[in-house]
SERO-4910 file (N, C-alpha, C, O; in steps of 0.05 Angstrom, whole numbers):
BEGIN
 pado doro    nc1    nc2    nc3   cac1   cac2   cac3    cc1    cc2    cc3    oc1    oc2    oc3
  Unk    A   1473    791   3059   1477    819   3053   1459    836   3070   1462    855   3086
  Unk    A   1440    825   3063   1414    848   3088   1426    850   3115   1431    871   3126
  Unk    A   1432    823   3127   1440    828   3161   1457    837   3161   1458    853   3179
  Unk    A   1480    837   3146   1503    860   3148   1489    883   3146   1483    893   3168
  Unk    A   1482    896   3124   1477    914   3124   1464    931   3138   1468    955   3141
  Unk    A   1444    914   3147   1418    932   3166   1430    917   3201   1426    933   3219
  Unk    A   1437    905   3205   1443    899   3232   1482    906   3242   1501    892   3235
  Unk    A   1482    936   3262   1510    947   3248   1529    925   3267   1553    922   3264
  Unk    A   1515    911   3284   1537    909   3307   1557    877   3294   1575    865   3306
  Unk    A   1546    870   3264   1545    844   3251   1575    857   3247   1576    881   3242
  Unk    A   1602    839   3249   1635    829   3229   1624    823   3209   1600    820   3209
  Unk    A   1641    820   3182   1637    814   3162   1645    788   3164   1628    776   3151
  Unk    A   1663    772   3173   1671    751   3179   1643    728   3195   1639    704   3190
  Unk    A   1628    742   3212   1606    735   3227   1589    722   3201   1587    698   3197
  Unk    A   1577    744   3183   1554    744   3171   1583    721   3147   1586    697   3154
  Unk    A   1588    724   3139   1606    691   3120   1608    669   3133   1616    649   3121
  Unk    A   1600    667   3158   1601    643   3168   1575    637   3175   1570    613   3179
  Unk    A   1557    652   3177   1526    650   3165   1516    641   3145   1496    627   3144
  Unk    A   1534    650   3123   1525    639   3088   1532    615   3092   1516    597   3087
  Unk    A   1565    610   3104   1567    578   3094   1550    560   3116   1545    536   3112
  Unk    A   1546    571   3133   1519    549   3149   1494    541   3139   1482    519   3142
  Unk    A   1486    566   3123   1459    571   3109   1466    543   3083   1449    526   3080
  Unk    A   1499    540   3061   1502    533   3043   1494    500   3057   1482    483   3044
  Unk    A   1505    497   3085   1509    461   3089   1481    459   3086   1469    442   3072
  Unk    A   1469    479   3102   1444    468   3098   1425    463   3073   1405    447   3073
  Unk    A   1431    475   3056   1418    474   3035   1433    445   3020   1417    427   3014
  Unk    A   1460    442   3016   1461    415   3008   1462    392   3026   1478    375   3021
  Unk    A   1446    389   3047   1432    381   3070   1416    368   3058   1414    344   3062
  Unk    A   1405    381   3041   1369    374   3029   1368    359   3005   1346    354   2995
  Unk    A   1402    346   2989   1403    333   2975   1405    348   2946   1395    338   2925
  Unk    A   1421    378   2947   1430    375   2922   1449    364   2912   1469    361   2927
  Unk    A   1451    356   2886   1470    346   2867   1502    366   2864   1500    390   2859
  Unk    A   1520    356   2866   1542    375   2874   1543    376   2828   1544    396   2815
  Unk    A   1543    356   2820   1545    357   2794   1527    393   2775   1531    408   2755
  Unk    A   1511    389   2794   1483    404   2773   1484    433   2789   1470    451   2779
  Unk    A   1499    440   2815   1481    460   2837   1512    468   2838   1531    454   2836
  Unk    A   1511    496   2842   1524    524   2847   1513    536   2868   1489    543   2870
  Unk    A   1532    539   2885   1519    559   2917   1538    578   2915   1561    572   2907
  Unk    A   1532    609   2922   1557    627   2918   1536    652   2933   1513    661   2928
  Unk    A   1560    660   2961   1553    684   2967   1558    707   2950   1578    708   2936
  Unk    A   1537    730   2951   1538    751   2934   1566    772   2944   1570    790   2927
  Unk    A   1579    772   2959   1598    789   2965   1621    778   2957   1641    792   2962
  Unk    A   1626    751   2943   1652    745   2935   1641    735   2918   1661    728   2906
  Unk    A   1621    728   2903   1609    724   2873   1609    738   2852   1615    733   2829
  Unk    A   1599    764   2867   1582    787   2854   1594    803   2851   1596    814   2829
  Unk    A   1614    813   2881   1623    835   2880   1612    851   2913   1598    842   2932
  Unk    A   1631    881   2907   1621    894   2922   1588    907   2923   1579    918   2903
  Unk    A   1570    904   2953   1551    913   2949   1542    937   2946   1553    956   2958
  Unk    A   1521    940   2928   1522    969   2930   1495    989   2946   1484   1009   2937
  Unk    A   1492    976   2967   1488    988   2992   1454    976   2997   1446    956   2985
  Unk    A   1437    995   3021   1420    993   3030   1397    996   3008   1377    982   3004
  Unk    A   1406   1020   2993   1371   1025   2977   1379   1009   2953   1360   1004   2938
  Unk    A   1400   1001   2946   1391    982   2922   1414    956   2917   1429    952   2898
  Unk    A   1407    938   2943   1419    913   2939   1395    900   2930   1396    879   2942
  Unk    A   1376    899   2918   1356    889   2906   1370    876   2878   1368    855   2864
  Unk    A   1386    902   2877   1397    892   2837   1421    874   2846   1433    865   2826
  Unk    A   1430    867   2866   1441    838   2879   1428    812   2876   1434    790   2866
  Unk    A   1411    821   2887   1393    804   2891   1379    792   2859   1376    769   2852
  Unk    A   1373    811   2847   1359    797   2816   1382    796   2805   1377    779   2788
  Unk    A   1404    801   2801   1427    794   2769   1420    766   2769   1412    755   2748
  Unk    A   1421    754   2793   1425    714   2776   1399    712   2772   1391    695   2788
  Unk    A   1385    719   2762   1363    725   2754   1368    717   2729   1348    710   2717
  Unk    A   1385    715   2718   1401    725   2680   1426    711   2684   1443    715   2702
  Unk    A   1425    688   2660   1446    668   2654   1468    680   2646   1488    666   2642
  Unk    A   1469    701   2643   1492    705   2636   1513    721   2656   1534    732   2650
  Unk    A   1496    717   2686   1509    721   2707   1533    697   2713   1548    699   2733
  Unk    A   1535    680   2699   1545    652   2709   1553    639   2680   1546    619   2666
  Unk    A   1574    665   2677   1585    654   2649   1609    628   2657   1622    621   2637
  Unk    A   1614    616   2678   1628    583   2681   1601    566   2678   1607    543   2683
  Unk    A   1579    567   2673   1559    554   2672   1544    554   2645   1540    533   2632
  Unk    A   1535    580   2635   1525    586   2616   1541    595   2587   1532    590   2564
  Unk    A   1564    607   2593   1588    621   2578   1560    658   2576   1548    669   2594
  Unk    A   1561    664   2551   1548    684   2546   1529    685   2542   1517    706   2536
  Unk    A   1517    659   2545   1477    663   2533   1461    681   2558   1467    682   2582
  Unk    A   1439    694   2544   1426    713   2558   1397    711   2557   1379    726   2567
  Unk    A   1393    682   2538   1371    684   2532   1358    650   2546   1342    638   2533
  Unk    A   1368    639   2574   1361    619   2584   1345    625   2604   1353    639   2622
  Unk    A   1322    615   2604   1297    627   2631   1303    613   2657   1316    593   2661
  Unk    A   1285    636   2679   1301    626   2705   1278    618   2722   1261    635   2719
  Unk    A   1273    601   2736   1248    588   2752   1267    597   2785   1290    592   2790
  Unk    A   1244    613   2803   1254    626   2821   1236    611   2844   1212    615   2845
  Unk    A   1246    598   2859   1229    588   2885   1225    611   2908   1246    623   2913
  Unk    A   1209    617   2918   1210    640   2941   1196    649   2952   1180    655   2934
  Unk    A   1184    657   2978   1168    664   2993   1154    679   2981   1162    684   2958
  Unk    A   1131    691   2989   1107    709   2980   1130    737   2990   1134    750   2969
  Unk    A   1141    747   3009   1152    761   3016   1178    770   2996   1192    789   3003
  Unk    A   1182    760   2977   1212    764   2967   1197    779   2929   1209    790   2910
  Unk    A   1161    772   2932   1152    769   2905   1153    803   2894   1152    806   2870
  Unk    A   1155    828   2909   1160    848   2895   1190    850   2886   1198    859   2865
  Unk    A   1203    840   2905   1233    851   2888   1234    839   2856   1243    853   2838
  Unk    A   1225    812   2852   1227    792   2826   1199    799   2806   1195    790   2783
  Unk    A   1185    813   2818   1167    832   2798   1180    858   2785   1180    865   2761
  Unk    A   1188    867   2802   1216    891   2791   1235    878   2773   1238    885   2750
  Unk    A   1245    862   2783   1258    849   2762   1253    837   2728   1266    837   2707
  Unk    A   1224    826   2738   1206    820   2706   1202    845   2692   1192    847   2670
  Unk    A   1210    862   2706   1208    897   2696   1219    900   2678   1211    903   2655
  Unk    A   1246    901   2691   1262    902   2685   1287    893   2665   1309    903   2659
  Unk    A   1274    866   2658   1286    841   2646   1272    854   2626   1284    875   2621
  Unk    A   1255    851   2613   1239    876   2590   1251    888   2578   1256    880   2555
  Unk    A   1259    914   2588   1282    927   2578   1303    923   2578   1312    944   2570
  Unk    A   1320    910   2581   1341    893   2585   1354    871   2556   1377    868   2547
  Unk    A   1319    856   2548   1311    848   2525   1330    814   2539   1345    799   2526
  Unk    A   1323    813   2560   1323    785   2571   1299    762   2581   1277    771   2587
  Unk    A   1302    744   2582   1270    734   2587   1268    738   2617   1285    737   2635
  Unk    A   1234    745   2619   1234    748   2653   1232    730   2669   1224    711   2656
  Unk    A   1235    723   2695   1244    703   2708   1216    690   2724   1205    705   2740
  Unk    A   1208    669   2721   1190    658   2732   1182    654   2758   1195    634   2762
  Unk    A   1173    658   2774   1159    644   2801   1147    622   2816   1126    610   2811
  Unk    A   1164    618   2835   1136    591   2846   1143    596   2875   1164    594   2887
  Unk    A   1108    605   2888   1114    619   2912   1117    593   2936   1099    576   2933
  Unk    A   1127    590   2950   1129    581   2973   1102    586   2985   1088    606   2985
  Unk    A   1098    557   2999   1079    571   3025   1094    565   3050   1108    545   3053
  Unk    A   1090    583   3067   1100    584   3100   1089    555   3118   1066    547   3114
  Unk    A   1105    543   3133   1095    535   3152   1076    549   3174   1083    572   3179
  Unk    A   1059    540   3185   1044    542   3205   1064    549   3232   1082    533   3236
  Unk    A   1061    567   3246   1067    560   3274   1046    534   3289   1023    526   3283
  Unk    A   1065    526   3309   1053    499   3329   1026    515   3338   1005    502   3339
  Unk    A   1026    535   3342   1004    543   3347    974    543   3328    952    551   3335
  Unk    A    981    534   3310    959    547   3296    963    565   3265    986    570   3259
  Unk    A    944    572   3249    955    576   3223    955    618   3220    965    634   3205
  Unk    A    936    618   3249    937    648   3257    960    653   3267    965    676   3260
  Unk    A    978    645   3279    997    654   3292   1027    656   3275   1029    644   3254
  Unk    A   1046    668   3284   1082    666   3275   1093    649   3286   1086    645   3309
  Unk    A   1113    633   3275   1144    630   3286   1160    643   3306   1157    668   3303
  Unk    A   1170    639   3319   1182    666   3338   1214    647   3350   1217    626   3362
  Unk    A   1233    670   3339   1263    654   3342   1260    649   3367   1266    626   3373
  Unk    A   1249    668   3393   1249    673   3414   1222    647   3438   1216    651   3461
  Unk    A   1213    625   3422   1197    615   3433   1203    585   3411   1196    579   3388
  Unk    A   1223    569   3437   1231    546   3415   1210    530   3410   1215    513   3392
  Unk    A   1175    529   3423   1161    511   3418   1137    521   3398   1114    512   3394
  Unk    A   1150    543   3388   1131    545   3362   1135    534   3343   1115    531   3329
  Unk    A   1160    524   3332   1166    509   3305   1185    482   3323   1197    478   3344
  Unk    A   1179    468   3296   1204    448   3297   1221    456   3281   1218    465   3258
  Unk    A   1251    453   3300   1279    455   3295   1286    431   3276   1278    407   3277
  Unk    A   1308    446   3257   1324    409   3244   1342    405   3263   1360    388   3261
  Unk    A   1338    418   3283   1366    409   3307   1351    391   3321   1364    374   3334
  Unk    A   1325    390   3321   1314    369   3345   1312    343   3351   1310    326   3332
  Unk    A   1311    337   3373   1323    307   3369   1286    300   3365   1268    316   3365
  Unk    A   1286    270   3362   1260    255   3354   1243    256   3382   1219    257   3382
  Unk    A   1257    255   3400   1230    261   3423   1227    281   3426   1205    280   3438
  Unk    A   1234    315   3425   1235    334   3424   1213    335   3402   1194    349   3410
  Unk    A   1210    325   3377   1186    325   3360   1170    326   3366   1153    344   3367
  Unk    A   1171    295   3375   1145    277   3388   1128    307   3412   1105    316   3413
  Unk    A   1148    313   3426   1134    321   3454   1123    361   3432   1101    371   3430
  Unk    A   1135    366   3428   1125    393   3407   1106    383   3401   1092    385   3421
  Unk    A   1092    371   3380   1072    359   3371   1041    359   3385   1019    370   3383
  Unk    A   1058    338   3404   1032    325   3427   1027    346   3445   1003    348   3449
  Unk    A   1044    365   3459   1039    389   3472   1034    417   3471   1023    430   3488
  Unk    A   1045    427   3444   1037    448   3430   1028    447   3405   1026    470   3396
  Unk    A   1021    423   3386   1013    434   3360    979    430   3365    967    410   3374
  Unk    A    970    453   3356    954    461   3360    923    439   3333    923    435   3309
  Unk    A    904    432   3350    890    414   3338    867    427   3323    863    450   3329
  Unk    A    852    418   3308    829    415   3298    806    398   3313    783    398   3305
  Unk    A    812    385   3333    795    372   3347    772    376   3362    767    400   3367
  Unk    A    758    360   3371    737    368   3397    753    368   3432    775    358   3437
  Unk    A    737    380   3449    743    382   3469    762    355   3491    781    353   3507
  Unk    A    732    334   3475    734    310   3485    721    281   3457    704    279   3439
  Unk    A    743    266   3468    733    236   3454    705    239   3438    702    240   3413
  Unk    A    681    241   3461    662    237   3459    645    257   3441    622    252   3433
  Unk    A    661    284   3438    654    305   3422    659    302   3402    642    303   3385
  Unk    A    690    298   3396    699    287   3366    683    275   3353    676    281   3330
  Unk    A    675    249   3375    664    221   3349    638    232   3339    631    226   3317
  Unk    A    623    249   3357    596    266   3352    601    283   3328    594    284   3304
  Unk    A    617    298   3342    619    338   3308    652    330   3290    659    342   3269
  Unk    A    663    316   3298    680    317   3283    712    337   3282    712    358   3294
  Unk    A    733    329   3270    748    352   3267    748    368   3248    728    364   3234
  Unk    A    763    391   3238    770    406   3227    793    406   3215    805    424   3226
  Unk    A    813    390   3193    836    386   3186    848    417   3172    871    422   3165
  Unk    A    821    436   3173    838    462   3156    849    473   3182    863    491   3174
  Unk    A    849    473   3198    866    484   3215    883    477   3233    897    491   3247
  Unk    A    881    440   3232    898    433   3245    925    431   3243    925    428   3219
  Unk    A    948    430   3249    975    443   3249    985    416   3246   1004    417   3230
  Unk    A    978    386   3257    997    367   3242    979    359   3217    995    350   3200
  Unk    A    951    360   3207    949    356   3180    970    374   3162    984    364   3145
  Unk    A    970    405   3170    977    424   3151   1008    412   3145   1013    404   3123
  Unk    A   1029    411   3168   1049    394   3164   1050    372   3153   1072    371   3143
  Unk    A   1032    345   3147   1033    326   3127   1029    340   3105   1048    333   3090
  Unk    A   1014    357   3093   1016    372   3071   1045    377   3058   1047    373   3034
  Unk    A   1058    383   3068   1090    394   3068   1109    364   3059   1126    360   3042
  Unk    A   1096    344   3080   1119    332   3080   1109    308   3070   1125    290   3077
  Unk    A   1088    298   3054   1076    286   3045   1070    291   3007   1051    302   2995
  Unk    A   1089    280   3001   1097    281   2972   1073    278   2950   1065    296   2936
  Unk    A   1063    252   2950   1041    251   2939   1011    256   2943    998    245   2961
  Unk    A   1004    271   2930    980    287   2930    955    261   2943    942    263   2964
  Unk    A    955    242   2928    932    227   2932    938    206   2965    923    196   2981
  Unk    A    961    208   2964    966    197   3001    966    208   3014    974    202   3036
  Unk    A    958    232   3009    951    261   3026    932    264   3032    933    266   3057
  Unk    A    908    267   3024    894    258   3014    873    229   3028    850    229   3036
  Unk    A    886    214   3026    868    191   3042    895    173   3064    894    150   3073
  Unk    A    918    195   3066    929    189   3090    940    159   3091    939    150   3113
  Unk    A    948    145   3074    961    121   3068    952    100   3091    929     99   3100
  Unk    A    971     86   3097    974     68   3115   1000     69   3139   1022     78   3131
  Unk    A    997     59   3165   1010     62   3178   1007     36   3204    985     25   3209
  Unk    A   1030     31   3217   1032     15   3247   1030     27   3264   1043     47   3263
  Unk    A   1018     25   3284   1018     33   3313   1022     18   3338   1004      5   3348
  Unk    A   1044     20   3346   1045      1   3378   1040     15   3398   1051     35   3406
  Unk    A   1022      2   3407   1006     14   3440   1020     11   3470   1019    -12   3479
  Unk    A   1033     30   3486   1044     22   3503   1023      3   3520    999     -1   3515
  Unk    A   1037     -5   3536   1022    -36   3559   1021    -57   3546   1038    -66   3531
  Unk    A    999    -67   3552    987   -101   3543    976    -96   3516    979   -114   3499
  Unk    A    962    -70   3507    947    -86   3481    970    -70   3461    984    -51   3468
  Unk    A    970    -85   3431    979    -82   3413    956    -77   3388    934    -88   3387
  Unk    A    964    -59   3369    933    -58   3349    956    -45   3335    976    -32   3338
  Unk    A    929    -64   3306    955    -44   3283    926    -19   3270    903    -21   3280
  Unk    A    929     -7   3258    916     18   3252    923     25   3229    946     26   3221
  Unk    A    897     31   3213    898     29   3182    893     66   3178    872     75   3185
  Unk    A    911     81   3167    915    105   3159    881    108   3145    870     90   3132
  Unk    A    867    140   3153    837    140   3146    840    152   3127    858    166   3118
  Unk    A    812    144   3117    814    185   3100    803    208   3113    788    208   3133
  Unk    A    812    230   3098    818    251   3120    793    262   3132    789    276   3152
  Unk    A    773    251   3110    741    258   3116    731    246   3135    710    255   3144
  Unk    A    744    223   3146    743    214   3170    753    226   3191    743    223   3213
  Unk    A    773    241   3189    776    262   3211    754    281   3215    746    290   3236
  Unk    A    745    284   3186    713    306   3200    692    298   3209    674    309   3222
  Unk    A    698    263   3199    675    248   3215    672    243   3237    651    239   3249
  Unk    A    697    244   3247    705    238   3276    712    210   3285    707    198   3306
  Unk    A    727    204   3261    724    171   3268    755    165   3266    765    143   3270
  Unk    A    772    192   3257    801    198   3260    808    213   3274    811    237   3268
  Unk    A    816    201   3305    826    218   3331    847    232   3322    861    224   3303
  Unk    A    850    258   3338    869    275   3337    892    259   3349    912    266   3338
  Unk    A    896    239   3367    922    225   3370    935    221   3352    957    230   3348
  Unk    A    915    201   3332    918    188   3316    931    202   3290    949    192   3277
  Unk    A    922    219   3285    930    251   3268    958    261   3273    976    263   3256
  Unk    A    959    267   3303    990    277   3306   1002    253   3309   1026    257   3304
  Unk    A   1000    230   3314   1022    204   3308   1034    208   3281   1058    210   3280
  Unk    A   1019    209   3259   1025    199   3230   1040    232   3229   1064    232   3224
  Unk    A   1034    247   3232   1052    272   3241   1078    267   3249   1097    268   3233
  Unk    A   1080    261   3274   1106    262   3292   1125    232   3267   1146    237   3255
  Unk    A   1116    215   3266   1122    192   3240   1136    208   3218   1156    196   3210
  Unk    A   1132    231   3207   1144    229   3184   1162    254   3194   1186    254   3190
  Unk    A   1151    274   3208   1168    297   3220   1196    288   3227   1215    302   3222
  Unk    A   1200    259   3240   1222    257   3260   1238    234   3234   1261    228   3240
  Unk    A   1227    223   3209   1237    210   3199   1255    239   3173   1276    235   3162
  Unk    A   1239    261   3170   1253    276   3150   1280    286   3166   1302    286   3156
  Unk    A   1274    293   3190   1289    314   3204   1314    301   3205   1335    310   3197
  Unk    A   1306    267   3219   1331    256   3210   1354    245   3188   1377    237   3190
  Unk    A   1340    249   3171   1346    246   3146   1360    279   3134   1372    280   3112
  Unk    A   1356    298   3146   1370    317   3150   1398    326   3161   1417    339   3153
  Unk    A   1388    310   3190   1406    312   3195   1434    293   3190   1458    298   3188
  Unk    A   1421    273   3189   1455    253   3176   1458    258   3153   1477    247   3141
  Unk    A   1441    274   3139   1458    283   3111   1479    308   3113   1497    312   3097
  Unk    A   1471    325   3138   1483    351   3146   1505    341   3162   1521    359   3168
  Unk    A   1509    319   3170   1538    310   3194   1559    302   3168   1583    308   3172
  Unk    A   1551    290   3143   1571    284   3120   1579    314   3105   1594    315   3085
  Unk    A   1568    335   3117   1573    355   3094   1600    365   3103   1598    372   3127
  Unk    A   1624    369   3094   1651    376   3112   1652    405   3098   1632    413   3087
  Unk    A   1672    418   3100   1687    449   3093   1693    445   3070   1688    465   3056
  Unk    A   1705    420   3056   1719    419   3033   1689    416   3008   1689    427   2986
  Unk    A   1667    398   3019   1645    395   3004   1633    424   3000   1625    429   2977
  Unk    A   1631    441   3016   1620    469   3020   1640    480   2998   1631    488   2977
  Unk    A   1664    479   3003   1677    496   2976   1667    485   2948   1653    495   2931
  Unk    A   1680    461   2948   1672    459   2920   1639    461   2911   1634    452   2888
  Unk    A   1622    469   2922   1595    469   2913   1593    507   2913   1576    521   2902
  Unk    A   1614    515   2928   1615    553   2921   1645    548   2905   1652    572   2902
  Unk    A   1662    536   2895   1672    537   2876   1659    548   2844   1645    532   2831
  Unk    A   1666    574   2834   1667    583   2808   1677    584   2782   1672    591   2759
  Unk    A   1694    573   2796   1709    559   2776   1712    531   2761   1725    523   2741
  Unk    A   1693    520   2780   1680    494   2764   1663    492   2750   1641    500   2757
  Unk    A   1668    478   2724   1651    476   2708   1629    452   2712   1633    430   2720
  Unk    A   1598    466   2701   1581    456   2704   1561    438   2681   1568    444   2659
  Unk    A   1547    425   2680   1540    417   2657   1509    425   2670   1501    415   2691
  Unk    A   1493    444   2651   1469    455   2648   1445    448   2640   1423    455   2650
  Unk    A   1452    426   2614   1429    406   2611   1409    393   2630   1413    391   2654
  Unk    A   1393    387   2619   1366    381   2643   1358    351   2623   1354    348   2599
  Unk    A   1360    334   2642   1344    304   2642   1368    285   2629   1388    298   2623
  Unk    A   1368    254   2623   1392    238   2629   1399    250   2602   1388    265   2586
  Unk    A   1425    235   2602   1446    235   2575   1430    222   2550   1416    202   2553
  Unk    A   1434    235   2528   1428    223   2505   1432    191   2499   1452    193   2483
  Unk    A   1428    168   2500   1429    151   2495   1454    143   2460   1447    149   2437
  Unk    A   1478    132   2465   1492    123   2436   1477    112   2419   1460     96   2426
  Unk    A   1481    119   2386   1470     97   2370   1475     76   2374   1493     76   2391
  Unk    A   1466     44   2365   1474     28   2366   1497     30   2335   1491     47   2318
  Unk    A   1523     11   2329   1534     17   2310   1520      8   2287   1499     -5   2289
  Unk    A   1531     16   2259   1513      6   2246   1529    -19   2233   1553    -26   2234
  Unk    A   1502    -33   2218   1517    -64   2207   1527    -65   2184   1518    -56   2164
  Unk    A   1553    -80   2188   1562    -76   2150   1548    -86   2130   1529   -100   2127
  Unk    A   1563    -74   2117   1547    -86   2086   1533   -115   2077   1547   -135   2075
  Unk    A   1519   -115   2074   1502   -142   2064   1485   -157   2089   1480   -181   2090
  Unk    A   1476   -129   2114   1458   -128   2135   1475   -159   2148   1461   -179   2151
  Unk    A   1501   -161   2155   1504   -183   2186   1518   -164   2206   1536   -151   2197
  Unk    A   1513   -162   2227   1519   -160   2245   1553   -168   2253   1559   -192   2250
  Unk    A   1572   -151   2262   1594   -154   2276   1595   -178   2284   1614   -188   2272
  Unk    A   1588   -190   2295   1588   -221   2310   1576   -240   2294   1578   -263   2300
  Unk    A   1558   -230   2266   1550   -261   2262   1581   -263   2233   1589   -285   2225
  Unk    A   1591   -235   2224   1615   -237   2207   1628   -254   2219   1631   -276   2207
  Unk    A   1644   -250   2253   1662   -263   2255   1665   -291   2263   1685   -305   2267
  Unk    A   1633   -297   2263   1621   -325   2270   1626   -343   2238   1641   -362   2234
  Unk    A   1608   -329   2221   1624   -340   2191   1651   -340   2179   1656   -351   2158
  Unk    A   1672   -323   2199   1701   -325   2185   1700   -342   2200   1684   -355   2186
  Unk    A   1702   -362   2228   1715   -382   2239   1706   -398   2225   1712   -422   2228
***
């Protein structure tokens, strides 16, 4: 809705073939077609109602009872909102708003931004492909981003490192294991890993802890390896989940008309039946009629 709106030279047809690129990608990342609803706001919602207040676009699904094929009429189911620090005034208006409304207000959990390759001072820039990694990129395209532009925490030289040490708060492939590194405590002391050495020697290499990077006894190589390692293993895993996504999977996941089941965590478990009278069991009865 925004780039239509604010960018005039955008078709409407243009910016819908934007949503559904934006949708593959999102069930790209492994949602459940059972549990997950994707739906652009201009054939969901309705017509927008303009520049100064597509905001109230933007918050209705805010409120379950925007998604009466899901919810039917309840108004009183809370909503957990994932989203940039940038998106956090419109959904404060909204907690406003939900108030008077006499709906519950909608919760937060802010995103943090990636780092540009450069560094944690710097932007992203559409216009400079070696500030971020693309999900378009192939695995040496990683590798070489990484090793050539992501920007280190290190010393000058070898011999400085092993002396003062690095700096992992600012280095750009720690900050990226952060992201892509699930568990807190292998984060942390950086797990374990293989390394094959081009030429003659071979060495395997035991993942440090990270305090060893300040010690200096964890090279910055060594740092962006376990980097470029998981970068090029997600991306791909992206991407062959994004080559299975077809036109027909995209509809039915913006299908509204499908019904959803809302519940959260597995199915209730059946009783077992109960035993007849005089406590035997189904099978030991029909063991005593033979």
């Amino acid at each position: 809705d925004e780039k239509y709106l604010f960018k005039h030279e955008l078709k409407l047809d243009q910016v819908q073939q934007f949503a559904r690129k934006n949708a593959r990608d999102i069930i790209a990342c492994g949602f459940n077609l059972e549990k997950t609803f994707i739906f652009s706001n201009l054939s969901y919602v309705g017509d927008n109602v303009g520049k100064l207040h597509f905001v109230a676009i933007q918050a209705a699904p805010s409120f379950s009872n925007s998604f009466p094929h899901i919810f039917g009429t309840k108004s009183d189911i809370p909503c957990l909102i994932p989203c940039a620090i940038d998106q956090d005034p419109y959904f404060r208006l909204t907690r406003d708003t939900a108030a008077k409304l006499k709906y519950p207000k909608p919760a937060l959990i802010h995103s943090k931004f990636f780092p540009a390759l450069q560094g944690p001072q710097t932007k992203m820039s559409a216009s400079d492909a070696n500030s971020a990694i693309y999900m378009t990129d192939t695995a040496n395209q990683i590798k070489n981003k990484i090793n050539k532009h992501g920007f280190s925490g290190g010393q000058e030289t070898e011999e400085e490192h092993r002396r003062l040490g690095g700096n992992p708060d600012v280095d750009v492939s720690y900050q990226y294991l952060g992201f892509l590194e699930e568990d807190d405590a292998e984060y942390e002391k950086i797990a374990k890993v293989e390394y094959t050495l081009t030429g003659t020697h071979r060495s395997r290499v035991t993942w440090l802890p990270i305090q060893d990077y300040r010690a200096g006894t964890l090279l910055t190589g060594q740092l962006k390896g376990m980097c470029i390692k998981k970068l090029q293993e997600f991306v791909k895993t992206f991407q062959d989940n994004k080559a299975k996504v077809s036109e027909e999977v995209i509809d039915k996941f913006m299908d509204s008309t499908r019904k959803i089941d809302p519940s959260i965590g597995r199915p209730a478990q059946k009783s077992p039946p109960e035993p007849p009278a005089g406590g035997a069991t189904p099978a030991s009865t029909e063991t005593a009629a033979q």
